[in-house]
C-alpha positions as CSV (number, residue, x, y, z in Angstrom):
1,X,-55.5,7.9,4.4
2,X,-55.4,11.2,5.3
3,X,-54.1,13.5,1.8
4,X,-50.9,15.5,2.6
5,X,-49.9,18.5,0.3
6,X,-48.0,17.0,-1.8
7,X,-51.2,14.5,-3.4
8,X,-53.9,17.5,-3.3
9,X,-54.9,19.0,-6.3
10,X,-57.7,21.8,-6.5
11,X,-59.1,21.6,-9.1
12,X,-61.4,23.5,-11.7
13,X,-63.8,21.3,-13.5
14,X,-63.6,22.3,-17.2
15,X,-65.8,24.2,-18.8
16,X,-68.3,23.6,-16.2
17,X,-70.0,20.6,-14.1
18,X,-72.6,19.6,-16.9
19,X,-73.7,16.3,-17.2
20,X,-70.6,14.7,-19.5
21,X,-68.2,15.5,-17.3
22,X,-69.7,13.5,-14.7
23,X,-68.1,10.0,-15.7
24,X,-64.8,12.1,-15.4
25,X,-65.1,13.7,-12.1
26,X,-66.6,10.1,-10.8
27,X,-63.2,9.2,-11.3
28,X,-61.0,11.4,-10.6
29,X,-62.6,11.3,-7.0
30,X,-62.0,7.6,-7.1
31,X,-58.1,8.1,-7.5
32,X,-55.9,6.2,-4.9
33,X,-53.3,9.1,-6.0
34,X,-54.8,12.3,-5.8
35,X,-57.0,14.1,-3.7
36,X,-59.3,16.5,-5.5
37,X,-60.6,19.4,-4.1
38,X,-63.3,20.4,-7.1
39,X,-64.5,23.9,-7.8
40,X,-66.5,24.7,-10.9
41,X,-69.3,27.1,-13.1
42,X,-72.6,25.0,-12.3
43,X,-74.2,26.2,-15.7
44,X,-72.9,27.8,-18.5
45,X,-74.3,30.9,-17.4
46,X,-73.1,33.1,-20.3
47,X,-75.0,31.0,-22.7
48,X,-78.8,32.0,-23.5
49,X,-81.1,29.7,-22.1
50,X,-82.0,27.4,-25.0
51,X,-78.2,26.9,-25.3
52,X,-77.8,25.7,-21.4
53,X,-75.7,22.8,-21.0
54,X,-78.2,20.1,-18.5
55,X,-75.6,19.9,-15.2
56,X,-74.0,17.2,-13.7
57,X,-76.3,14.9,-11.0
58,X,-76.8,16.3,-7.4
59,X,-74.7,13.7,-6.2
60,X,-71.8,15.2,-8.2
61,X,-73.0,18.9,-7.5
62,X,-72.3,18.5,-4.0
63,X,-69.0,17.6,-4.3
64,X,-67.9,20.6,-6.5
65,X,-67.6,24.1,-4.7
66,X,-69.6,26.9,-7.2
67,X,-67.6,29.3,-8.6
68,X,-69.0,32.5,-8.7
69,X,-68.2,34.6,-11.8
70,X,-68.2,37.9,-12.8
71,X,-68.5,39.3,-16.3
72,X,-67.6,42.6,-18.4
73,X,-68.4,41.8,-21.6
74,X,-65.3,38.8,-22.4
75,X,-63.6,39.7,-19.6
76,X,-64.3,37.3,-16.5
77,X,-63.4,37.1,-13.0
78,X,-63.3,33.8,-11.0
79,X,-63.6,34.4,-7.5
80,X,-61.3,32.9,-5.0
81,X,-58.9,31.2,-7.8
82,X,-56.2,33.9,-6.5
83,X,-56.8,33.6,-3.2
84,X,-56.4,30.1,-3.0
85,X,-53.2,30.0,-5.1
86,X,-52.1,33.0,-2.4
87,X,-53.2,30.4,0.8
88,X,-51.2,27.6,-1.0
89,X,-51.7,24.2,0.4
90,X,-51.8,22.3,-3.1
91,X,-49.6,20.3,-4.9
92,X,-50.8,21.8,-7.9
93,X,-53.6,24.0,-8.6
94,X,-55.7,23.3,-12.4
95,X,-57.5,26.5,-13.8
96,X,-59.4,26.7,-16.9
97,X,-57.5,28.1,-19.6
98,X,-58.8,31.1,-20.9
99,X,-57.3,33.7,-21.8
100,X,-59.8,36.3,-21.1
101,X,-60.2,34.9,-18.2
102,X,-58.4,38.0,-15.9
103,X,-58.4,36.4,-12.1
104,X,-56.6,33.5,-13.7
105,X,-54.0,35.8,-15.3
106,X,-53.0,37.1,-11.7
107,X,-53.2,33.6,-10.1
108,X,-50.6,32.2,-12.4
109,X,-48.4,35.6,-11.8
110,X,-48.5,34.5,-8.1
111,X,-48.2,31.0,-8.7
112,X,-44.6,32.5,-10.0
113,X,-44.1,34.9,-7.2
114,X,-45.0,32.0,-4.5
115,X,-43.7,29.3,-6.0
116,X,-47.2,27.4,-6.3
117,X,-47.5,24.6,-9.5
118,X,-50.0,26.1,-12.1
119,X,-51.5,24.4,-14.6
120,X,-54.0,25.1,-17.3
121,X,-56.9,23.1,-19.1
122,X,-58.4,23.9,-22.5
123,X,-58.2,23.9,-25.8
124,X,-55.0,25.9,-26.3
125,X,-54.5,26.5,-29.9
126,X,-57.9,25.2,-31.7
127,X,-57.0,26.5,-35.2
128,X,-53.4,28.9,-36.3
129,X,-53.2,32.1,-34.8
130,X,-51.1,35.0,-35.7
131,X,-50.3,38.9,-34.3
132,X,-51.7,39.9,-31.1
133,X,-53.7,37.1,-30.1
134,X,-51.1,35.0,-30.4
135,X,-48.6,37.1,-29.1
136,X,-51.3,37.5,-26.0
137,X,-51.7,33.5,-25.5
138,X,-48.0,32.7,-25.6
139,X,-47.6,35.5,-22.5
140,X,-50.1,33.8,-21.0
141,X,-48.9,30.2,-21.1
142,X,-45.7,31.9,-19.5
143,X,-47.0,32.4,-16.7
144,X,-48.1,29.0,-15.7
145,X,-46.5,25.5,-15.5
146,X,-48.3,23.3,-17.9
147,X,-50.4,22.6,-20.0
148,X,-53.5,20.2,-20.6
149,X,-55.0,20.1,-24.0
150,X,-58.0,18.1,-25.7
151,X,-55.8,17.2,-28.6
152,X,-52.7,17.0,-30.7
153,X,-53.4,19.9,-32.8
154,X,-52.8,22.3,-30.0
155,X,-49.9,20.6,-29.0
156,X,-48.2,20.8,-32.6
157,X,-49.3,24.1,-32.6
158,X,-47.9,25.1,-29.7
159,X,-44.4,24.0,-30.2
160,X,-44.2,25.6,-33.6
161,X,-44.8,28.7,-31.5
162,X,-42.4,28.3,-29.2
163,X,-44.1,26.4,-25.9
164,X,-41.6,23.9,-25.3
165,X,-43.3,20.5,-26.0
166,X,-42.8,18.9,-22.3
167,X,-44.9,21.9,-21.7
168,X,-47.9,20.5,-23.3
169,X,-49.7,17.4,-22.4
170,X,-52.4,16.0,-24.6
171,X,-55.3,14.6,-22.0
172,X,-58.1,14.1,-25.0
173,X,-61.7,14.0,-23.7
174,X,-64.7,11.8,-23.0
175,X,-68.3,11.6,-22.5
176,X,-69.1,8.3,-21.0
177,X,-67.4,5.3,-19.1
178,X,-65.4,2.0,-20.5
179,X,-68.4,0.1,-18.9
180,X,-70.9,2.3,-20.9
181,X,-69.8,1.6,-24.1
182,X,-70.9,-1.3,-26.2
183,X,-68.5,-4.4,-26.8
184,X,-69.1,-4.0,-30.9
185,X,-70.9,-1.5,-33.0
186,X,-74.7,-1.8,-32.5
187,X,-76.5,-3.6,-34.3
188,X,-78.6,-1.4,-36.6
189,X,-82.3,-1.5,-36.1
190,X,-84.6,-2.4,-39.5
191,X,-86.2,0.1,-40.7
192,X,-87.0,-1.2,-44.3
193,X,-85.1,0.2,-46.8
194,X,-85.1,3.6,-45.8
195,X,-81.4,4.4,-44.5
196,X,-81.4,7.1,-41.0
197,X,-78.7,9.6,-40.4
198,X,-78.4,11.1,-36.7
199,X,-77.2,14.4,-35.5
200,X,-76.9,15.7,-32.0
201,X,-75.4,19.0,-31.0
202,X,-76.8,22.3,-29.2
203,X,-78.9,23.7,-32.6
204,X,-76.9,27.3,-32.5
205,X,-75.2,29.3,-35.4
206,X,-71.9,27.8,-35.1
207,X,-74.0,24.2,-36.2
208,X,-75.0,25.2,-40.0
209,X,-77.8,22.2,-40.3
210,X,-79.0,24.0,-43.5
211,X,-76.3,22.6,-45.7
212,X,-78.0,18.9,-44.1
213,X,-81.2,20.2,-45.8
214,X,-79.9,21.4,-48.9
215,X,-78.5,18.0,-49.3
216,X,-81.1,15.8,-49.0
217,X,-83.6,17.8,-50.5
218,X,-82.1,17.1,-53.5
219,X,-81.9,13.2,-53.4
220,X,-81.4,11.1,-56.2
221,X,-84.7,9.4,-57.4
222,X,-83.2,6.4,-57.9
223,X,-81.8,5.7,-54.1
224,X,-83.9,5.7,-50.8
225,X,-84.2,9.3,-49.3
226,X,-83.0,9.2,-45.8
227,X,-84.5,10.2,-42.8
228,X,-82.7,12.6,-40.1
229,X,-83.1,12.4,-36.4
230,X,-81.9,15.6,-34.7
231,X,-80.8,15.4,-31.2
232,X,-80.3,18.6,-29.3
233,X,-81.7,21.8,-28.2
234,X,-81.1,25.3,-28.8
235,X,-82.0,28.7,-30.1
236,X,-82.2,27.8,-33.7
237,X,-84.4,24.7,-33.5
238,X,-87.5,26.9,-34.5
239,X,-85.6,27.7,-37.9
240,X,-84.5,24.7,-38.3
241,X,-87.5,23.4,-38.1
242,X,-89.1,25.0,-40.8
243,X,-85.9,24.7,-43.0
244,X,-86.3,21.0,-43.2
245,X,-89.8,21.1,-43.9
246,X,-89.4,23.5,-46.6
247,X,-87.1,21.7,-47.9
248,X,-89.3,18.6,-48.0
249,X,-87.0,16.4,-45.7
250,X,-88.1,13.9,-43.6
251,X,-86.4,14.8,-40.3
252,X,-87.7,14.2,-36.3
253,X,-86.6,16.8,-34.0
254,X,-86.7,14.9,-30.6
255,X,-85.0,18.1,-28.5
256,X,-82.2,17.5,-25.8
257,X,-81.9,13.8,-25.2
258,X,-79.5,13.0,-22.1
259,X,-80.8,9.2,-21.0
260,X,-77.9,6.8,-21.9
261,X,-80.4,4.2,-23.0
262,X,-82.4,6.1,-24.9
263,X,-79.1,7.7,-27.0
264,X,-78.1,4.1,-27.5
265,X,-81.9,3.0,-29.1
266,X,-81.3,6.2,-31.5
267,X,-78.2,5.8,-32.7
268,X,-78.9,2.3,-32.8
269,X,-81.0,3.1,-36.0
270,X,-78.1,5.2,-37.7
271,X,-76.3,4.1,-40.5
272,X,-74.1,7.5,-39.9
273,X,-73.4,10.0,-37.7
274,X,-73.2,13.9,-38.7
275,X,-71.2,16.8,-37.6
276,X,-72.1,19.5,-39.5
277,X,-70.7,23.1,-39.0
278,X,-68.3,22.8,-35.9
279,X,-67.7,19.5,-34.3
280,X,-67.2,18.5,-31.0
281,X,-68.2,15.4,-28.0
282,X,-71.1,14.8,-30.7
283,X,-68.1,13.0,-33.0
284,X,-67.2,10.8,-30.0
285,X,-71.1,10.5,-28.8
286,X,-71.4,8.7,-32.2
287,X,-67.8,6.9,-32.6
288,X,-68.3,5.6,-28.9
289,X,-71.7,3.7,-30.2
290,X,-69.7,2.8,-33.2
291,X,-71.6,4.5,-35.9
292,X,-69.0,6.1,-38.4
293,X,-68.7,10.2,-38.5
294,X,-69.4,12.2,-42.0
295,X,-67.8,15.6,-40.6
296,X,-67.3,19.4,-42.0
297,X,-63.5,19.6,-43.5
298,X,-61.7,22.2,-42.4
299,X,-63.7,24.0,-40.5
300,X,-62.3,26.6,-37.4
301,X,-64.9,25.9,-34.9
302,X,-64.1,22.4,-34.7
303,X,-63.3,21.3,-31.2
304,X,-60.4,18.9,-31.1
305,X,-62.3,16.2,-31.2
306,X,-62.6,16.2,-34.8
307,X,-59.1,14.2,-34.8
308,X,-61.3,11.3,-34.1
309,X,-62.6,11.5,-38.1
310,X,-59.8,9.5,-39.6
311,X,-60.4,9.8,-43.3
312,X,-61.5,6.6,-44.2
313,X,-60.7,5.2,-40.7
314,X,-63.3,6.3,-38.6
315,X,-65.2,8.6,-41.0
316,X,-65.8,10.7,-44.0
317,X,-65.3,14.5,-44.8
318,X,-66.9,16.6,-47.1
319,X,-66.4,20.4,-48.3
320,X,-67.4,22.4,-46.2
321,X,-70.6,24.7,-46.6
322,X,-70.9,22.2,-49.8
323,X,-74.5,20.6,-50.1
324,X,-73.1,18.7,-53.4
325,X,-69.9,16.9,-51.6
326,X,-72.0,16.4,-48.7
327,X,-74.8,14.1,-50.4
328,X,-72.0,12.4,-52.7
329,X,-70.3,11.1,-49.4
330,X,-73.6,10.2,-48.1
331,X,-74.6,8.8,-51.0
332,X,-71.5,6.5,-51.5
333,X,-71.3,5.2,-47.6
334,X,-74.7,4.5,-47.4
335,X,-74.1,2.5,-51.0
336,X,-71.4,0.6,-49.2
337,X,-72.8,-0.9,-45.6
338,X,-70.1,-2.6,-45.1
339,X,-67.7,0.3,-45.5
340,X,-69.8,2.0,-42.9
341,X,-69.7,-1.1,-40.5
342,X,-65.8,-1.1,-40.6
343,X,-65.3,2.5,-39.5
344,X,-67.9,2.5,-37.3
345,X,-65.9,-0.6,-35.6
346,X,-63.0,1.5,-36.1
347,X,-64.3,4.4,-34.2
348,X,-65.3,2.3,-31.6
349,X,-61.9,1.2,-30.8
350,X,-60.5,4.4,-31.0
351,X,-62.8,6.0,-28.4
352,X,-62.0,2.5,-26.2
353,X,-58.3,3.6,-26.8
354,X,-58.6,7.5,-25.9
355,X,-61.7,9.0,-25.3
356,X,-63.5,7.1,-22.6
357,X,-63.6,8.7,-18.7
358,X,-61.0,6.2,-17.9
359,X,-58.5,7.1,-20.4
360,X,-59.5,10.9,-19.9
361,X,-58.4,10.2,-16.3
362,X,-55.3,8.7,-16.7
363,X,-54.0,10.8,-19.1
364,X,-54.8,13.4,-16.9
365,X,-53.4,12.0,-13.8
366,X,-50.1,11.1,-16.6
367,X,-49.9,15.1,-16.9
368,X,-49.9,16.2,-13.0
369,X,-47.0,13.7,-12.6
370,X,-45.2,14.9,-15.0
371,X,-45.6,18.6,-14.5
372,X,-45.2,17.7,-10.6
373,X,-41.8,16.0,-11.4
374,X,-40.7,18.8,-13.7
């Protein structure tokens, strides 16, 4: 069937075409609605290099246009966004949603002046804001139709602001596929009676793994240390390194880990899952394979997907930047296995429910309907 205006969407893969979004963009191409004309960033390029997010498969690549990007300081420029707007064409046209993004800025003021259907995807409101910057965001939503947002925080947010709430539509996230996931928690490897904890993240500042040190490093004698496995790559891993050692904790650094099989076998051994510092797809990495979440309360660089740690749901909090809260959670789920089984079951379910490329699509799909209708 050949796509007609009113079904074609171009589209601007968000944040960039790494290697999660993959399962997404596999299905979005498979719609029988839309038609997706995909541009996207490659590689985080303003990252350093040991913080690189690994890119989506050639396969994928090819069906993404690059976008090329220009950068003074914050300030970006994403070529050909206003032109296309200008050209038209589209039913809709999805931009990321930064605000320091300037070329987007002008395509949504011409999205107005032309009468073209805006929309923008990102985070929106990831923690209160007051005074300028918030003064600067809500002029920027102004200028565009809609909204879509990883979470319900933003959306709350939002309409305590004043964004009308038909404005906002919550799409969530995802990492992997329905058909990915296991049908029940996984079955945790023996490892005698020493329990494992698993973290995976990019190893940068805004992940403080030192409080994970100071924690264990002070163990009780009475109760089986655990061992860490750290999962991820990034500028502090050297550091880290030699804090964990100092510290005298057992913990195996394995570096970026991306094969789906190979993430099952690890967290396969977990008894929990960390996010420590701010959270993000690593809390529905681990809910997805059904291990249960101990997550960071509170704090602002969270990503949205921390609503998946339910207290006593799908996880456990502790204080955050608190080595003494930290082990006394760890200390009473590991004491409990059972506990630990039921929210990892829990957060399975959840991430069946919202957070799998299926539900990420339809949701999405959900939002350009409605923002198309309005």
């Amino acid at each position: 069937m050949t796509p007609t205006p009113l079904s074609r969407i171009r589209l601007q893969v968000q944040p960039t075409v790494s290697h999660y979004r993959e399962p997404l963009v596999k299905r979005l191409l498979a719609s029988a609605e839309f038609t997706y004309d995909l541009v996207g960033r490659v590689k985080n390029s303003e990252a350093s290099e040991a913080d690189r997010i690994a890119s989506a498969s050639a396969g994928v690549l090819a069906r993404v246009t690059p976008l090329r990007t220009r950068a003074l300081g914050p300030l970006w420029w994403e070529a050909g966004q206003v032109s296309a707007v200008w050209r038209g064409g589209h039913a809709a046209y999805v931009l990321e949603g930064r605000i320091y993004t300037l070329s987007t800025w002008v395509a949504g003021a011409l999205g107005k002046l032309r009468g073209r259907r805006v929309l923008l995807w990102g985070h929106g409101w990831k923690r209160p804001e007051s005074g300028p910057k918030r003064l600067l965001r809500l002029a920027f939503y102004t200028l565009v139709d809609g909204l879509l947002v990883y979470g319900e925080r933003a959306q709350e947010l939002g309409t305590a602001y004043g964004v009308p709430r038909q404005k906002i539509h919550v799409i969530y996230n995802s990492l992997y596929s329905q058909q990915q996931l296991p049908a029940q928690p996984l079955d945790r490897a023996a490892a005698g009676d020493q329990p494992t904890l698993i973290y995976s993240s990019r190893l940068t500042v805004r992940h403080r793994l030192d409080v994970l040190a100071d924690a264990l490093s002070d163990w009780p004698a009475d109760r089986p240390a655990p061992r860490v496995v750290i999962i991820g790559e990034g500028s502090e891993r050297p550091r880290l390194e030699r804090v964990f050692s100092e510290a005298g904790v057992e913990a195996t650094f394995l570096g970026a880990v991306y094969d789906f099989e190979q993430l099952k076998d690890h967290y396969g051994q977990a008894q929990a899952a960390l996010a420590i510092g701010g959270a993000g797809l690593n809390v529905i990495q681990a809910l997805g394979f059904g291990v249960p979440v101990v997550a960071e309360a509170g704090n602002r660089d969270s990503s949205p997907e921390i609503e998946a740690v339910v207290e006593g749901h799908t996880g456990r909090y502790y204080d955050a930047a608190d080595p003494e809260s930290l082990r006394q959670v760890l200390i009473s789920l590991l004491a409990t296995p059972e506990e630990a089984r039921r929210l990892g079951a829990n957060g399975l379910e959840l991430v069946r429910q919202r957070y799998t490329a299926e539900a990420h699509a339809a949701a999405f799909e959900a939002g350009l309907r409605h923002f198309l209708r309005s």
